[in-house]
N, CA and C of each residue as an Amber inpcrd file, in Angstrom:
protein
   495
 -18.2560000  15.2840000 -16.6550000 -17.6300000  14.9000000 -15.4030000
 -18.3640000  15.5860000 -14.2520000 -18.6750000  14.5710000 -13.4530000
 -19.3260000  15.4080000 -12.2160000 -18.4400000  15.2560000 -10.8190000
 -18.2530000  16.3380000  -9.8900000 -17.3380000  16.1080000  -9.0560000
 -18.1420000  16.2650000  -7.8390000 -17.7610000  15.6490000  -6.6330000
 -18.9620000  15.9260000  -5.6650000 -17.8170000  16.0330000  -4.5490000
 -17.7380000  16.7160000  -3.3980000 -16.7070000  16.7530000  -2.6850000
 -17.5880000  16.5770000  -1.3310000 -16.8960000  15.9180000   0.0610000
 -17.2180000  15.3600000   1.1970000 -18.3740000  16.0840000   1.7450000
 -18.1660000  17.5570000   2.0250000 -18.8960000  18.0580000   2.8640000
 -20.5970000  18.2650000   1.8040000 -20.7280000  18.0760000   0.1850000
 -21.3970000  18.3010000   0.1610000 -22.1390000  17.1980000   0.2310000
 -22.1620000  15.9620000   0.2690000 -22.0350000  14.7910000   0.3960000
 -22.3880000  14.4750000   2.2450000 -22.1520000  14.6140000   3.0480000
 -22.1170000  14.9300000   4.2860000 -23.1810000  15.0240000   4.6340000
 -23.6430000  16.4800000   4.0730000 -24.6560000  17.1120000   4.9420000
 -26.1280000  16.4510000   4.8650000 -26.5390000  16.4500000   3.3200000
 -27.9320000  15.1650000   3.2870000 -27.8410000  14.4350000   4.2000000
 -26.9040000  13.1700000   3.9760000 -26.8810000  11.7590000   4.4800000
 -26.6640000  12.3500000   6.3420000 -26.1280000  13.1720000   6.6390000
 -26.1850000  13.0100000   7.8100000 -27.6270000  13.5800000   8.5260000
 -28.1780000  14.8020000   7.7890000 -29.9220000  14.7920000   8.0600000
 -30.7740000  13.3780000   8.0120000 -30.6470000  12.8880000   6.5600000
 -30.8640000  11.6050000   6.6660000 -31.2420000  10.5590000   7.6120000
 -29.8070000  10.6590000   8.3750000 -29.3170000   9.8750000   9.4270000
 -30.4790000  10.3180000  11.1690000 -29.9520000  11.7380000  10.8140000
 -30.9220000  12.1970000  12.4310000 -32.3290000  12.0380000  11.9320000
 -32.7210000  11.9980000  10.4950000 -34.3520000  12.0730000  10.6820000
 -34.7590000  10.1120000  10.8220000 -34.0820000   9.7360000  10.5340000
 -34.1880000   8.2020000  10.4190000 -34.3410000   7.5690000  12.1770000
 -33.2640000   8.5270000  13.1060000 -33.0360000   7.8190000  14.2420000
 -33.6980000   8.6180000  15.2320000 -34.2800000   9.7170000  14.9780000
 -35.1870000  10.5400000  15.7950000 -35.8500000   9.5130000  16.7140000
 -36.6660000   8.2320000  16.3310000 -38.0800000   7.5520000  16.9070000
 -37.3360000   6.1270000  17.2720000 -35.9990000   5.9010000  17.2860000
 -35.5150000   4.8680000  17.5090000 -34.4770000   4.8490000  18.5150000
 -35.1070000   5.6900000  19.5500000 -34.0060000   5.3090000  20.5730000
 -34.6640000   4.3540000  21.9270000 -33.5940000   3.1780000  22.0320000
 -34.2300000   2.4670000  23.0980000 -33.2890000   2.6090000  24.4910000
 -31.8600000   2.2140000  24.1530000 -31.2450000   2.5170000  25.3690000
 -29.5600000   3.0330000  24.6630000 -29.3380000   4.0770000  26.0460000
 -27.9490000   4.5250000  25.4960000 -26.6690000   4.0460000  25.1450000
 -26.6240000   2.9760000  25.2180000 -25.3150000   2.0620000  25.2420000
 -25.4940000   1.8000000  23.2930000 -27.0870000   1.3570000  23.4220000
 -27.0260000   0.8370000  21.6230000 -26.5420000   2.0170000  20.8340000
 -27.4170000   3.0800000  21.2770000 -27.2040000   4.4600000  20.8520000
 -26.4050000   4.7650000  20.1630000 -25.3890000   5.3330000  21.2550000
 -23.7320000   5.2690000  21.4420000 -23.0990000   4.3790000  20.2560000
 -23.5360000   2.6600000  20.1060000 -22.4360000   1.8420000  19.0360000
 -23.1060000   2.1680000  17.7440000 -24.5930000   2.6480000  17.8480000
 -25.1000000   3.1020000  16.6560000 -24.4870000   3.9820000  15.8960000
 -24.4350000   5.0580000  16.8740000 -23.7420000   6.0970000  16.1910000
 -22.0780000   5.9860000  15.9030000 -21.7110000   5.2000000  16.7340000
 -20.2640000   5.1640000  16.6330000 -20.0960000   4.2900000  15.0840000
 -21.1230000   3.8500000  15.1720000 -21.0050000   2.9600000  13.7590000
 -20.9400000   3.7820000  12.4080000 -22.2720000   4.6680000  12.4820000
 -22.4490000   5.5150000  11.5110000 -21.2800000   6.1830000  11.3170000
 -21.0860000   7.0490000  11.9570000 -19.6810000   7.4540000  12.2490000
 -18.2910000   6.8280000  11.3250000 -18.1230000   5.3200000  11.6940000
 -17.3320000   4.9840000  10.9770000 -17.4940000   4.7040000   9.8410000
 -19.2840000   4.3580000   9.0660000 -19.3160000   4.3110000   7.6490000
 -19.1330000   5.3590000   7.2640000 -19.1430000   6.6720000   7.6110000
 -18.7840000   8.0350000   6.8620000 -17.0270000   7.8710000   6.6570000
 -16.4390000   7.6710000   7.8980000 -15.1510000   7.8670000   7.7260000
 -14.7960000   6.8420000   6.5990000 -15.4430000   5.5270000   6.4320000
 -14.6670000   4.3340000   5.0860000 -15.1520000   4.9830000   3.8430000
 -16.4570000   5.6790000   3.9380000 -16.8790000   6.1590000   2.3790000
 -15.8300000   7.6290000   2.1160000 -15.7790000   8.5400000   2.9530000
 -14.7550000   9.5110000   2.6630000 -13.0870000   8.5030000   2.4440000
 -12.7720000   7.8720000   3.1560000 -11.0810000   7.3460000   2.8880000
 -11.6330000   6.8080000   1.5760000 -12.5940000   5.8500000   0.6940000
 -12.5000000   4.8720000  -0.0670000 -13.3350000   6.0120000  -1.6400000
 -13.6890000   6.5530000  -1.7290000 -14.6470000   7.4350000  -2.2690000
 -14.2230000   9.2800000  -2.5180000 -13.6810000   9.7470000  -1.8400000
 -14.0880000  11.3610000  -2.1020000 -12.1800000  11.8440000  -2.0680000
 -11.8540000  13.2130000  -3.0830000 -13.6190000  13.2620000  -3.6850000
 -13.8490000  12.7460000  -4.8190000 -14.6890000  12.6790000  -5.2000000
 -15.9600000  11.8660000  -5.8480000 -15.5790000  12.3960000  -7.1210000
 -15.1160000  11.6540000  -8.3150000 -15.3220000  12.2600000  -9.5610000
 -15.9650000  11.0860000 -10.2210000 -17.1960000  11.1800000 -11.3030000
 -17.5750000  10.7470000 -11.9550000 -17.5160000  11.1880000 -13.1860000
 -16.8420000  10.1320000 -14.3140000 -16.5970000  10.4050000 -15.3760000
 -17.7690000   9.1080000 -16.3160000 -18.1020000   9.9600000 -17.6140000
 -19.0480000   8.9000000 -18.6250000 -17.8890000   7.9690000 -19.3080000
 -16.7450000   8.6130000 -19.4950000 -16.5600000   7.6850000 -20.5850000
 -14.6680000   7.6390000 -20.6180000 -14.6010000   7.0130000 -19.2850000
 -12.5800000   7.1730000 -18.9650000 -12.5510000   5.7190000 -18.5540000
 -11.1400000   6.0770000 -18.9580000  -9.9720000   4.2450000 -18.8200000
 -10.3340000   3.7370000 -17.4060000 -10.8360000   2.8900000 -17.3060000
 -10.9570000   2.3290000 -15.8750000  -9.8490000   0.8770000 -15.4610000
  -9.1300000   0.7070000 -14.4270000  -8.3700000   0.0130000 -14.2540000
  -8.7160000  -1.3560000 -13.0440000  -8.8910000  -2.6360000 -13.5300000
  -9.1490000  -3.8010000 -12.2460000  -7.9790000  -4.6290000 -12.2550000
  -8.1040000  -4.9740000 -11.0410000  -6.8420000  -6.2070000 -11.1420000
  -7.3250000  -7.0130000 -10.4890000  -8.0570000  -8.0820000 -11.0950000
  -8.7450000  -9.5530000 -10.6260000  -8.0100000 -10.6710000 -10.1960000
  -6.2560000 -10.2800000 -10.4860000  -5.0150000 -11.5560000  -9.8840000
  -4.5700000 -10.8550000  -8.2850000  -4.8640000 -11.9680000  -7.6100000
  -4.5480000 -11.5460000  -6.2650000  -3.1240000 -11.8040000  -6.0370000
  -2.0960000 -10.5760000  -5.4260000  -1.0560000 -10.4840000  -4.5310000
  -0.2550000  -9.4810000  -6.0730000  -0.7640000  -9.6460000  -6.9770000
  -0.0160000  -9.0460000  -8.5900000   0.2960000  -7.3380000  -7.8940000
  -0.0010000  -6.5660000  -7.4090000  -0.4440000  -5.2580000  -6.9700000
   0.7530000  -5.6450000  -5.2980000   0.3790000  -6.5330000  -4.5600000
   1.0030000  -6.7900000  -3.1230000   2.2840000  -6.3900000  -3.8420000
   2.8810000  -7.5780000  -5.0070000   4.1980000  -7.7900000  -5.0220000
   4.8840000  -6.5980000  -5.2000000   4.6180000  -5.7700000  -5.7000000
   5.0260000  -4.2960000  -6.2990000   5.4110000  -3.0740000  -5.0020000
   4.4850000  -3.6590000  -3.7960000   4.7950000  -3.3820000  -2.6920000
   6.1700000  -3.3890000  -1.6140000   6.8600000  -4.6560000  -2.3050000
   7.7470000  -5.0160000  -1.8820000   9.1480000  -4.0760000  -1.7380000
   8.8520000  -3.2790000  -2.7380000  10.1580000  -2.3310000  -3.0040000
   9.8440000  -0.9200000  -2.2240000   8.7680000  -0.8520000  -1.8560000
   8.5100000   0.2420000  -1.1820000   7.3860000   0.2110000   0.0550000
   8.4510000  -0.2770000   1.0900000   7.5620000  -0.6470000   2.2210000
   7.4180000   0.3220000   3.5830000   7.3870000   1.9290000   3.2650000
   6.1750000   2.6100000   3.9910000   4.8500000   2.2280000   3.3260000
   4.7290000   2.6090000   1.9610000   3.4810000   2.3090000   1.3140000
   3.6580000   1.5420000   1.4260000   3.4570000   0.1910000   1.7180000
   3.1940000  -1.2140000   1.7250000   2.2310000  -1.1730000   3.1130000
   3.1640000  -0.7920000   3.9790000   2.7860000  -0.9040000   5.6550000
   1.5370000  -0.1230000   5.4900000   1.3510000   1.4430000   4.9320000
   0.4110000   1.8740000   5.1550000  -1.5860000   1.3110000   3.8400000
  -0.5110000   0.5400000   3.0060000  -1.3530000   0.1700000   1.9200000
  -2.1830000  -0.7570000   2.5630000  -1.0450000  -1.7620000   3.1740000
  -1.7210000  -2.9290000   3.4740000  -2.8180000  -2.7780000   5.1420000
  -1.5930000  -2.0810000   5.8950000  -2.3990000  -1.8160000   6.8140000
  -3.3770000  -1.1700000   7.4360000  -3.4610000  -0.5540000   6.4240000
  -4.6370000   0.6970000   6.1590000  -5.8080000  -0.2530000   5.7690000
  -5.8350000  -1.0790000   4.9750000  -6.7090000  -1.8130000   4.1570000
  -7.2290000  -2.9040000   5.1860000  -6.6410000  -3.5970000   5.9710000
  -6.9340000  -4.1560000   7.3140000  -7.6210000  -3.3040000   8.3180000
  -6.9290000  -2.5560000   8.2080000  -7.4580000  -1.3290000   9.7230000
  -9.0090000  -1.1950000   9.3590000  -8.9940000  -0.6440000   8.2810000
 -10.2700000  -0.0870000   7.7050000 -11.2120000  -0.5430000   8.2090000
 -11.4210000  -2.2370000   7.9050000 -12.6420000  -2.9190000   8.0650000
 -12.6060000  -3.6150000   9.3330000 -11.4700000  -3.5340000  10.3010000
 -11.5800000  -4.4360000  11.6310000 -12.8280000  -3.5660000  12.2190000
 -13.2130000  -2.1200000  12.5730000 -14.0600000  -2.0670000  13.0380000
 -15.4560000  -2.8960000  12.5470000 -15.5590000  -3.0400000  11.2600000
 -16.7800000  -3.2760000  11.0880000 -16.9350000  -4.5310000  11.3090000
 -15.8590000  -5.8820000  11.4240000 -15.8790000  -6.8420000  11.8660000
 -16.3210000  -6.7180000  14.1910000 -16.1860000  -5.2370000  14.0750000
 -16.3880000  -5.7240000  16.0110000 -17.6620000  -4.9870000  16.0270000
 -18.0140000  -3.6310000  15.2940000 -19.5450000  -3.5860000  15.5240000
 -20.4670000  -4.3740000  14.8510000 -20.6870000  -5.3260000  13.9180000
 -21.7780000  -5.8930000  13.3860000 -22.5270000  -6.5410000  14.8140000
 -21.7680000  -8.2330000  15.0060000 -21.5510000  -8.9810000  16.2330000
 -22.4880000  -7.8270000  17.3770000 -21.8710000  -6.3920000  18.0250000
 -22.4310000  -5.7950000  18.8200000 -23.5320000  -5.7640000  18.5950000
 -23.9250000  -5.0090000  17.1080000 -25.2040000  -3.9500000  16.9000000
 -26.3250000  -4.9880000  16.5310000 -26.1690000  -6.2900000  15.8580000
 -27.2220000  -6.8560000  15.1330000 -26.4200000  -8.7120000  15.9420000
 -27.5600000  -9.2100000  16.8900000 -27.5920000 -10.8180000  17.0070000
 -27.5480000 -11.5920000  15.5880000 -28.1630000 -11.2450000  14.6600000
 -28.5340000 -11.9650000  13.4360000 -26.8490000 -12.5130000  12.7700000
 -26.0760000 -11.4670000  13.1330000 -24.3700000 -11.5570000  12.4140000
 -23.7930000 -12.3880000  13.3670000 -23.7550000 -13.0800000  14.6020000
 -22.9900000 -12.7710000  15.3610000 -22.7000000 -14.2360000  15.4960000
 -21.5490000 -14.1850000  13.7450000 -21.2170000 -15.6680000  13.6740000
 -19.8040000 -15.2540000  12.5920000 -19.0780000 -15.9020000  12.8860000
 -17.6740000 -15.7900000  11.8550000 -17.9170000 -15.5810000  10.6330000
 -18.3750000 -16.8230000  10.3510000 -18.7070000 -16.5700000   8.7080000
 -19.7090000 -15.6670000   8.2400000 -20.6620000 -15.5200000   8.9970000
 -21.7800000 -14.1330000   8.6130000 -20.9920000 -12.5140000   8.6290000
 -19.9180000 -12.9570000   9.4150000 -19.3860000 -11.5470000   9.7790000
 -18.1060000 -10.8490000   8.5880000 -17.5460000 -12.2190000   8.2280000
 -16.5680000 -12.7010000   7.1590000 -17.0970000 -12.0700000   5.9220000
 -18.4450000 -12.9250000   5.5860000 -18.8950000 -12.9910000   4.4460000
 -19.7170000 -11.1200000   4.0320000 -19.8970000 -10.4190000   5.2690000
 -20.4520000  -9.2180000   5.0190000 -19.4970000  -8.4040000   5.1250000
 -18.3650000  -8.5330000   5.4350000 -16.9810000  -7.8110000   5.2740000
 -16.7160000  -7.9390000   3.9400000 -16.4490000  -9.2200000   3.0960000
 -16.1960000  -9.1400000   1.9870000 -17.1280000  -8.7990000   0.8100000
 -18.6970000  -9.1520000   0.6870000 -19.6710000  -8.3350000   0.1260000
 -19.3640000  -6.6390000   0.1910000 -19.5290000  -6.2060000   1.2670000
 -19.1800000  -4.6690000   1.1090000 -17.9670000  -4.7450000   1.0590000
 -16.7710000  -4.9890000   1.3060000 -15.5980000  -4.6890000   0.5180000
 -15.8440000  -5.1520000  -1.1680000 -15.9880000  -5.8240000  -1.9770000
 -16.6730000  -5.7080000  -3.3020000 -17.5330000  -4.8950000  -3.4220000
 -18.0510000  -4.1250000  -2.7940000 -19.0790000  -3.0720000  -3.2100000
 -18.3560000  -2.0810000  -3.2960000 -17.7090000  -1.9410000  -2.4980000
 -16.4480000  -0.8400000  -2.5420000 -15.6900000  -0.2910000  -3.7770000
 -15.3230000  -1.6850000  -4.1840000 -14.4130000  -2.1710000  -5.5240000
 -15.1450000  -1.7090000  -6.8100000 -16.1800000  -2.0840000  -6.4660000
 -17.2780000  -2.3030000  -7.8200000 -17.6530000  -0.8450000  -7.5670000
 -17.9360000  -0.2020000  -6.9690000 -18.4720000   1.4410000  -7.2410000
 -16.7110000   2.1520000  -7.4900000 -15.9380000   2.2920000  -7.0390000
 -14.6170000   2.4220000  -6.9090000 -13.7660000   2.7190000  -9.0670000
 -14.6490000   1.0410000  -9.0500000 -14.3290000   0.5950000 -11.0790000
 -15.2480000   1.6910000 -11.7260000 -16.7290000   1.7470000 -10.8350000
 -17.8870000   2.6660000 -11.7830000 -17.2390000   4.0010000 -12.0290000
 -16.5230000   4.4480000 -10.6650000 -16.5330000   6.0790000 -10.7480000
 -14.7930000   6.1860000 -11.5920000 -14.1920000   5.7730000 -11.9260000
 -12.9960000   5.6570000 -13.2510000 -12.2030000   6.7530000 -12.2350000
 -12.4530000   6.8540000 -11.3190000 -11.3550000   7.8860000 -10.8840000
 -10.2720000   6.8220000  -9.4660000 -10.6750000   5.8840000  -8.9400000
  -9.7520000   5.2340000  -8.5030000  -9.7760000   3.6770000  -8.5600000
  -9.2090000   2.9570000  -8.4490000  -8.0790000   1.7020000  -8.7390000
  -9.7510000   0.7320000  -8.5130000  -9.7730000  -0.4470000  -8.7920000
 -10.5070000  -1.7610000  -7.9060000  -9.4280000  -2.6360000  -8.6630000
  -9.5760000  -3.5450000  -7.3200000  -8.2550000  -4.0540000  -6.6910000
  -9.0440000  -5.4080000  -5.8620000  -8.6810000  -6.6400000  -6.4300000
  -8.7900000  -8.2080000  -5.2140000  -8.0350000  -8.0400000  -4.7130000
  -6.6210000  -7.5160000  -4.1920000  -6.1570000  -7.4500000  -2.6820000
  -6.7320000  -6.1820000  -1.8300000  -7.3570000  -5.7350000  -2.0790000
  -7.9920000  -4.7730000  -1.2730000  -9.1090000  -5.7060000  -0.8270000
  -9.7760000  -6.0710000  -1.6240000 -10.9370000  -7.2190000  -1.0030000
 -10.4880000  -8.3860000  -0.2410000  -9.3500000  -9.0470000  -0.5860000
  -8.5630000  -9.6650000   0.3170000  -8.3800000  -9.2630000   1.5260000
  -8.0180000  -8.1740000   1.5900000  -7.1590000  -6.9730000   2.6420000
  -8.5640000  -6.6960000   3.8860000  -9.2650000  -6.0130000   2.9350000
 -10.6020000  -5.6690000   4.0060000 -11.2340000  -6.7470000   4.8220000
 -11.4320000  -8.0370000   4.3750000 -12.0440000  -9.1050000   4.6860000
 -11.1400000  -9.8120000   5.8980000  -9.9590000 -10.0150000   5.5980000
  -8.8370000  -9.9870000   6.7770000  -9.0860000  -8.9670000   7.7720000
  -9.6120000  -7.6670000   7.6190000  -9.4810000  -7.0120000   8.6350000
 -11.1470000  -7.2430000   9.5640000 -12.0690000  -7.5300000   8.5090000
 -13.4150000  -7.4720000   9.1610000 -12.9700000  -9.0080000  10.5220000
 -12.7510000  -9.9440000   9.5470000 -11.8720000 -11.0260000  10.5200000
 -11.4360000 -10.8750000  11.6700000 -10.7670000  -9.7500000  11.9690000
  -9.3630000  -9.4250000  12.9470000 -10.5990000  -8.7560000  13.5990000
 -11.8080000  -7.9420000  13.5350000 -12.5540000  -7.1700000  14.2240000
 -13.6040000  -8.0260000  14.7570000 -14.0940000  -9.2000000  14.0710000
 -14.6080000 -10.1730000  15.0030000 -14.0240000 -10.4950000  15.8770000
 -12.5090000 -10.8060000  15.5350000 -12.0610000 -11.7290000  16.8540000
 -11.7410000 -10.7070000  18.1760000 -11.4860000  -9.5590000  17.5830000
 -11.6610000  -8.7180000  18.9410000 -12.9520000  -8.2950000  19.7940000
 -14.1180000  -8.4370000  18.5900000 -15.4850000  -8.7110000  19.6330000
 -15.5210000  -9.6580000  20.2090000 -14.6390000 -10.9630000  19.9880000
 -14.8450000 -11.8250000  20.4860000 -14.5280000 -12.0160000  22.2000000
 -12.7840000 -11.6960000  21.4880000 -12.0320000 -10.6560000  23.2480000
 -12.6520000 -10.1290000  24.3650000 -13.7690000  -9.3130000  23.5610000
 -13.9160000  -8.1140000  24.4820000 -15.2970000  -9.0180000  25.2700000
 -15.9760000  -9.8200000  24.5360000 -16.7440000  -9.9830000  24.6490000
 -16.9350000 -11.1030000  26.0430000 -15.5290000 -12.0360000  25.7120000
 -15.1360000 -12.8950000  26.9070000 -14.6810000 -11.7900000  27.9740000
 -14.1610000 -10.5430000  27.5030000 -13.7700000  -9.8030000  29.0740000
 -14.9410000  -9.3770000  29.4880000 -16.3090000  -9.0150000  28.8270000
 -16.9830000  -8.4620000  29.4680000 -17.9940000  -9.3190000  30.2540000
 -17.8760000 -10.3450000  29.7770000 -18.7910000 -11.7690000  30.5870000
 -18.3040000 -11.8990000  32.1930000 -16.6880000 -11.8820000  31.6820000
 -15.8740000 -12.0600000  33.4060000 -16.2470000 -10.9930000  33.8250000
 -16.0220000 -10.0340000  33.6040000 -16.6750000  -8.2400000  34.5340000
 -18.3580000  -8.7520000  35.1820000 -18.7470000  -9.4360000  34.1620000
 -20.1910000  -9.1660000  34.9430000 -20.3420000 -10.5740000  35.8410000
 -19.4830000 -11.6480000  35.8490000 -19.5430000 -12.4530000  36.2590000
 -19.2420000 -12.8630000  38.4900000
């Protein structure tokens, strides 16, 4: 069993990070959503990930029927509110920075479809490391939220047209 806990985990990837962006600065605004971005992939890999136990050879648990896991929710709805809405919350940012940071996304379904890819990546490393749940309403859940974070780039995006208009 190997256990890896946040901060040690942290510190590489965030050298990593400054030696990667040292030669890539063009203007401060990108900067800024760059980092604000990075930023938030640390915070989804610490909530979804750490700490980190890796086991060779333990019971691993999936649930491939969607809402089977929701329904169970029903009887206990703080955890529900925070299950479900946590699981939404999560990924709306990454539905409003893609759209910002990269033209290439900056389409529903591109934005949709890379919400739910990395939410399955999530899942699928999540099943590898036998220490927590993978779950299709979580992939459900996240993909709804990347959704909800487009449409607020979308928002912001019509307010910021009128500002400059």
């Amino acid at each position: 069993m190997i256990r890896i806990d946040f901060p040690t985990f942290l510190l590489p990837v965030l050298a990593l990070w400054l030696y990667w962006r040292r030669n890539k600065f063009r203007e401060a605004g990108r900067e800024l959503w760059m980092n604000l971005f990075f930023l938030y992939g640390l915070a989804v890999t610490y909530v979804t990930f750490f700490p980190l136990t890796i086991r060779v050879s333990a019971a691993r648990h999936v649930n491939m029927i969607p809402f089977v896991e929701m329904k169970w929710l029903l009887y206990r709805p703080l955890v529900a509110v925070l299950n479900l809405g946590g699981n939404v919350v999560m990924f709306a940012p990454l539905g409003f920075f893609l759209p910002i940071l990269w033209a290439r996304v900056r389409g529903f379904w591109k934005t949709a479809g890379i919400g739910m890819l990395l939410s399955l990546s999530i899942e699928f490393l999540q099943y590898l490391t036998a220490d927590r749940e993978a779950d299709i309403d979580d992939v459900m859940l996240n993909t709804t939220g990347a959704i909800l974070g487009y449409w607020l780039y979308l928002l912001w995006n019509s307010i910021q047209k009128k500002a400059e208009a």
